[in-house]
KESE-333655 format. One line per field, with one value per residue (C-alpha): residue in three letters; x, y, z. Coordinates in Angstrom, 1 decimal, always signed. Layout:
N
residuo (ala/...)
xx (X/...)
yy (Y/...)
zz (Z/...)
This chain:
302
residuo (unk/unk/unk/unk/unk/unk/unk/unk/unk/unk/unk/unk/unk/unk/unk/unk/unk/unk/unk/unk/unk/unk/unk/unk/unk/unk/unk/unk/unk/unk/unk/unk/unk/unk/unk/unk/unk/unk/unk/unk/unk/unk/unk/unk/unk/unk/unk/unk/unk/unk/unk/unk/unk/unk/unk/unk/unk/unk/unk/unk/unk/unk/unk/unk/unk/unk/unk/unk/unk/unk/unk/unk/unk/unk/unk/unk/unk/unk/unk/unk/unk/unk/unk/unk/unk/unk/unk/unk/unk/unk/unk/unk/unk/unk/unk/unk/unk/unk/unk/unk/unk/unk/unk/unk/unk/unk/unk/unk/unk/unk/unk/unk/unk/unk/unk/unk/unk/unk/unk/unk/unk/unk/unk/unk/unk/unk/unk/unk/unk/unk/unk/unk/unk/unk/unk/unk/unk/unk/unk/unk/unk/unk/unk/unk/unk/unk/unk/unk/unk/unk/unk/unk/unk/unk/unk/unk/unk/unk/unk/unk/unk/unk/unk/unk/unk/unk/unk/unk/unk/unk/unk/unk/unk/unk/unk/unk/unk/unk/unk/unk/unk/unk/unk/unk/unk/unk/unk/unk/unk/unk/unk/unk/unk/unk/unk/unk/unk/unk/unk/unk/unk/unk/unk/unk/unk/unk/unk/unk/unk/unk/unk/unk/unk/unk/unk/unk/unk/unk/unk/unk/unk/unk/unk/unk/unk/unk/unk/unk/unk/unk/unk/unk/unk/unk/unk/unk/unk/unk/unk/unk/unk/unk/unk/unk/unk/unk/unk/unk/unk/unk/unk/unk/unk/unk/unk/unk/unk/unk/unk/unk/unk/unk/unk/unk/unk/unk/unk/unk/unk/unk/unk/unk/unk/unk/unk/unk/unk/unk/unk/unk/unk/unk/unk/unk/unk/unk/unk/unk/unk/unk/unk/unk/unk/unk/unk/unk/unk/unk/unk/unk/unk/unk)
xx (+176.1/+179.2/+181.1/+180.4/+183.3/+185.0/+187.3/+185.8/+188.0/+191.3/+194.3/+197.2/+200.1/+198.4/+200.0/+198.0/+199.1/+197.7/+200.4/+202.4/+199.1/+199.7/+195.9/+196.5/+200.1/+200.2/+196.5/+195.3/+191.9/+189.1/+186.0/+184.1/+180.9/+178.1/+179.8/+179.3/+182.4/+181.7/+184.8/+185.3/+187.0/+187.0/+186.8/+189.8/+191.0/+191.2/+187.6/+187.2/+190.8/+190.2/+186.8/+188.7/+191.4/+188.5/+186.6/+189.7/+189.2/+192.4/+195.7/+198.0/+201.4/+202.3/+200.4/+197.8/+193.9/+191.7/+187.9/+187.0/+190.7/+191.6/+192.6/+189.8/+190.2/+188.6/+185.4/+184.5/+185.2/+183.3/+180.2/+179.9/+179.8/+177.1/+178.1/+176.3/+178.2/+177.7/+178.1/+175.7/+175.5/+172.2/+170.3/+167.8/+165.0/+164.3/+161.5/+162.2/+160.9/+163.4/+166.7/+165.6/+165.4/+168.3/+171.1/+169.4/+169.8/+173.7/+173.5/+172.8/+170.6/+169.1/+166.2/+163.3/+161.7/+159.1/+161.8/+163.8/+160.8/+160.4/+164.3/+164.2/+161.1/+160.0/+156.4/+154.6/+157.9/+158.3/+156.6/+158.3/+161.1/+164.1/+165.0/+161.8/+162.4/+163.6/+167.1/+165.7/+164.2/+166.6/+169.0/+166.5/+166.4/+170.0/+170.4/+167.8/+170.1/+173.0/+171.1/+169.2/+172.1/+172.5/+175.9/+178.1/+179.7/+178.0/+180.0/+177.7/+179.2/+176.7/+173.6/+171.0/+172.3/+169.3/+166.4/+164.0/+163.5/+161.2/+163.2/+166.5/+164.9/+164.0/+167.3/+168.7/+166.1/+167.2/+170.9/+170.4/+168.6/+171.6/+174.6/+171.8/+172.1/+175.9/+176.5/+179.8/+178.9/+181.6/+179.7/+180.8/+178.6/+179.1/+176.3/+177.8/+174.5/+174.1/+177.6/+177.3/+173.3/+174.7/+178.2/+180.2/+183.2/+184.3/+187.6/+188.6/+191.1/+192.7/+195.0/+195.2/+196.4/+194.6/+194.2/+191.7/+189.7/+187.7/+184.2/+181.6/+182.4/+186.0/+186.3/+183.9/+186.2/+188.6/+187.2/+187.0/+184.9/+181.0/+178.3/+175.9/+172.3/+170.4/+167.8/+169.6/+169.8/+173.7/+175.4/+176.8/+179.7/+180.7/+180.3/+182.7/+185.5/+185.0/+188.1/+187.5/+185.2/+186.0/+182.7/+179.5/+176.6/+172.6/+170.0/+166.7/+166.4/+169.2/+172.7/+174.9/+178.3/+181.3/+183.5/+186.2/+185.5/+181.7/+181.5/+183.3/+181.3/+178.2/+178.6/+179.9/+176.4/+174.4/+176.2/+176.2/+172.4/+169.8/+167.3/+168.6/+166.3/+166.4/+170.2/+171.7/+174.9/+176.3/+179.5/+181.1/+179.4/+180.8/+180.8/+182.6/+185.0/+185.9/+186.2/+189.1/+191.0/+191.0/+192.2/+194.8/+196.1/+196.0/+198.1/+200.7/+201.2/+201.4)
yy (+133.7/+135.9/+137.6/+141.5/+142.9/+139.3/+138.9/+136.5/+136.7/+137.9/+139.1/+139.8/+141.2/+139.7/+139.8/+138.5/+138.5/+137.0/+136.6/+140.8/+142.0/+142.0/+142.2/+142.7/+144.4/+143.7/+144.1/+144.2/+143.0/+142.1/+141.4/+141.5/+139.8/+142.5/+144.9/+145.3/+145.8/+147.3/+146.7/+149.4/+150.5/+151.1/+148.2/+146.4/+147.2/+143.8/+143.5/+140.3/+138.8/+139.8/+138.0/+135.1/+134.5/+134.8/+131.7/+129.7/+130.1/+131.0/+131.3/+134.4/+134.5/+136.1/+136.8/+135.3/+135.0/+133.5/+132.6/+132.4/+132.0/+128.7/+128.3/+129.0/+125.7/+123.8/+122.7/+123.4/+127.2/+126.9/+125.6/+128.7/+131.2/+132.6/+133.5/+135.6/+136.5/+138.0/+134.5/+132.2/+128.6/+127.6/+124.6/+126.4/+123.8/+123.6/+125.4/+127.9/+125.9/+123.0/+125.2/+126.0/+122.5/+121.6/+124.5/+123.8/+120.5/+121.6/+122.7/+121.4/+124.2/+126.3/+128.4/+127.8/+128.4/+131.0/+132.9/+132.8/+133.8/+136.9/+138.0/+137.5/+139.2/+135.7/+135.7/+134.1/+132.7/+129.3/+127.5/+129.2/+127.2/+129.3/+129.7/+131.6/+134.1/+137.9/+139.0/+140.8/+137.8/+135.5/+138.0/+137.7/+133.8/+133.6/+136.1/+133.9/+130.9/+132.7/+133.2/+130.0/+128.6/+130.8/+132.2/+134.1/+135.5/+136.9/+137.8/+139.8/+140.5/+143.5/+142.0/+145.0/+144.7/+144.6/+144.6/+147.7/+150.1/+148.2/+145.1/+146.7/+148.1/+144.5/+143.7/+146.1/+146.0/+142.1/+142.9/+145.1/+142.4/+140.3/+142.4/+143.3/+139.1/+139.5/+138.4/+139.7/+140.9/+141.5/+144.1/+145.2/+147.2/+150.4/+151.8/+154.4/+155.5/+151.6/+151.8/+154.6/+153.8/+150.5/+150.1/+150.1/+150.6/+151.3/+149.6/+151.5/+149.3/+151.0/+149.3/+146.2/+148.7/+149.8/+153.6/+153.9/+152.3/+153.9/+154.2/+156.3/+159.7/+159.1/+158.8/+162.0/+163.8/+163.0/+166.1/+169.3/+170.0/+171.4/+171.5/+174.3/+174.7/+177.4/+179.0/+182.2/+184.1/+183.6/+182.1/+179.2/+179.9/+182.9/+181.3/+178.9/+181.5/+182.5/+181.9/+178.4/+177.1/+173.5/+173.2/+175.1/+173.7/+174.6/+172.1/+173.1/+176.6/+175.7/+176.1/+173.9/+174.8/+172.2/+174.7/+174.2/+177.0/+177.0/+180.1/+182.5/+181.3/+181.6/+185.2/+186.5/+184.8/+186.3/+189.4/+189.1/+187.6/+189.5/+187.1/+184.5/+181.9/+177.9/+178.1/+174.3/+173.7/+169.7/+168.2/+165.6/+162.4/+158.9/+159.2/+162.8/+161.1/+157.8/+159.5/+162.3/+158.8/+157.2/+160.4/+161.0/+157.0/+157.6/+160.5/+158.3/+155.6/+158.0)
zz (+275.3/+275.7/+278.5/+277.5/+275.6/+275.2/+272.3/+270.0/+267.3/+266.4/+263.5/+264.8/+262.4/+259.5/+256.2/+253.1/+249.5/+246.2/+244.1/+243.3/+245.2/+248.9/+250.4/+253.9/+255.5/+259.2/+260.1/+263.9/+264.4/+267.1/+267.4/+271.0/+272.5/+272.8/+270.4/+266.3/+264.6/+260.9/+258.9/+255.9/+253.2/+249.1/+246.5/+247.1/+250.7/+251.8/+253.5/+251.9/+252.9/+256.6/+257.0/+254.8/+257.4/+260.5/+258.9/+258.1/+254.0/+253.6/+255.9/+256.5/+255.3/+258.2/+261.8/+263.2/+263.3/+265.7/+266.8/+270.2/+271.1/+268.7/+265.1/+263.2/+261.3/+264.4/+264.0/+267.8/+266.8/+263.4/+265.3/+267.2/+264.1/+262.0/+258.3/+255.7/+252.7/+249.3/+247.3/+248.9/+247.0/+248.3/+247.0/+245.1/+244.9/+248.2/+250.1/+252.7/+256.0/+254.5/+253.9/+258.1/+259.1/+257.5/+258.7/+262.4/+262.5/+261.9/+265.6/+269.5/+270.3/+267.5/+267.2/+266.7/+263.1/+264.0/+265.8/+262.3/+260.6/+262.9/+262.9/+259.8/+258.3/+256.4/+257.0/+254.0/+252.8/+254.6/+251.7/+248.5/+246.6/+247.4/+243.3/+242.9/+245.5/+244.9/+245.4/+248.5/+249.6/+249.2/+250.9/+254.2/+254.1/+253.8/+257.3/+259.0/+258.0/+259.7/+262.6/+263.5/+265.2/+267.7/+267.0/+269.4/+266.3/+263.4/+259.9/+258.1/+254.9/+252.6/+254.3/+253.3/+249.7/+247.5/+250.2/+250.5/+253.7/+255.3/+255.0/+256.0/+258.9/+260.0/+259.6/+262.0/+264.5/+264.6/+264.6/+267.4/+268.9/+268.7/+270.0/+272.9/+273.6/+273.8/+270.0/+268.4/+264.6/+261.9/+259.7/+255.9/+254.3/+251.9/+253.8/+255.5/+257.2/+258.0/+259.9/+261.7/+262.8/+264.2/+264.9/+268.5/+266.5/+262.8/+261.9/+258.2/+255.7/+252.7/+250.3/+253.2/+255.7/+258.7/+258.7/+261.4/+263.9/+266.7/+267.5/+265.5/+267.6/+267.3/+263.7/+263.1/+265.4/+262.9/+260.8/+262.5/+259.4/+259.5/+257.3/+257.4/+255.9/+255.0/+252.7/+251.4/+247.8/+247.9/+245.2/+246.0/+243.8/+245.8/+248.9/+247.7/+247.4/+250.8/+253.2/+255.3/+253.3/+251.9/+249.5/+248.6/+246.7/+246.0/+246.9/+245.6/+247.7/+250.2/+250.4/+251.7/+252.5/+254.3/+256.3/+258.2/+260.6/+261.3/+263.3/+260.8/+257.6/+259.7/+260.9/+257.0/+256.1/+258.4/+257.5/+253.7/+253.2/+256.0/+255.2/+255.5/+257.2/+258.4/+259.5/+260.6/+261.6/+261.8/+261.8/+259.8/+259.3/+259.2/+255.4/+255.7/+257.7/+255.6/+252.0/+254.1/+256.0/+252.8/+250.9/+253.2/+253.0/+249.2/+249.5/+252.1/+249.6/+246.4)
């Protein structure tokens, strides 16, 4: 498996455009051994042209990219890589166990079927014609199909998309499993909860610009924002007057106010509402964070 912190693949400068639309503008990129990268951004940001240049679908008008230090046209590259996208083109009328035997034989050392099946969460599945599965499913048969040959790079691209809790958290207890191994993984998701439960580092694209790229904490720090919880009488729409404060709402019988000065809105609360009762105080999230980079590389390009 890897070298910890290895870098498996690689954009450098890349420039990508489609015609008037220009999908990537001088993007920096890498993905490490032992590390999940979750690449974000809005509809249209260029997600799908990044991971599109890594698997050598498409070249860059400009820059570079890279897997595992070689053009990612080579087959000797290819054969190390583990690919789950959100258009699969799987032959439908075969069973489960055969789909298996047929993307392992693909490599020299693959796993073994019952490991798939665990990873995976495909118990009870092996004999079912794939066409007659669920999307959720299907979505799980296509992740152990990315997995079985051992990759040292995994592109995940949406992979909880359509599956329920308990399958998604199967998912990421197997994921974790991987980067734990010393597998790089190339997340997407519009998760945000899924990013920030997983990833070693967030990489944020906006109108095929990079606009940030850091790990969890760093991006959160971002925001010197807070959100504060509480069960108080208060209007909301007063609160929401109130100097520092960014947003107040009701939630059932909470409040929930985003402030950019914790401390002051907390004391003119205590102040203002005596009975106030079940305060909580927590900064930004990863979500909190993403909508305000990508508000403020709107505001750039406008």
């Amino acid at each position: 498996m890897n070298s910890a912190n290895t870098v498996l693949a690689r954009l450098e400068r890349a420039h990508k455009s489609f015609g008037r639309i220009q999908a990537l503008s001088g993007v920096d990129l890498e993905v490490r051994g032992g590390q999940m990268l979750a690449l974000l951004g809005p509809n249209g940001a260029g997600k799908s042209t990044a991971i599109g240049l890594l698997l050598g679908q498409d070249v860059a008008d400009a820059g570079t990219a890279s897997l595992f230090g070689v053009s990612p046209f080579e087959l000797r590259a290819r054969r190390r890589i583990g690919v789950m996208l959100q258009s699969a083109g799987i032959p439908d009328t075969l069973k489960v166990s055969e789909l298996l035997e047929l993307t392992r034989s693909y490599y020299p050392q693959p796993r073994s079927i019952a490991d798939c099946v665990v990873l995976a969460g495909l118990d009870g599945l092996l004999d079912r014609r794939y066409r007659y599965l669920s999307g959720g499913q299907q979505r799980r048969v296509q992740f152990a199909l990315a997995i079985c040959g051992r990759p040292q790079l995994l592109f995940l691209d949406e992979p909880t998309t359509g599956l329920d809790i308990q399958a998604r958290q199967t998912l990421w207890r197997a994921i974790r499993e991987l980067v734990d191994e010393g597998c790089g993984v190339l997340l997407t998701t519009h998760y945000l909860e899924e990013a920030e439960a997983l990833a070693d580092r967030v990489a944020v694209l906006d109108r095929g610009r990079m606009v940030a790229e850091g790990t969890v904490d760093q991006l959160r720090n971002h925001l010197a924002q807070r959100r504060i919880r509480c069960v108080s009488a208060l209007p909301a729409e007063r609160v929401a007057t109130w100097p520092h404060v960014l947003e107040a709402r009701r939630d059932a019988h909470r409040l929930e106010v985003v402030a950019e000065s914790a401390e002051t809105v907390v004391r003119r609360l205590l102040a203002e509402d005596a009975a106030l009762t079940d305060l909580e105080v927590q900064r930004a999230g990863l979500a909190d964070a993403f909508l305000e980079l990508t508000r403020d590389a709107a505001k750039e390009a406008a």
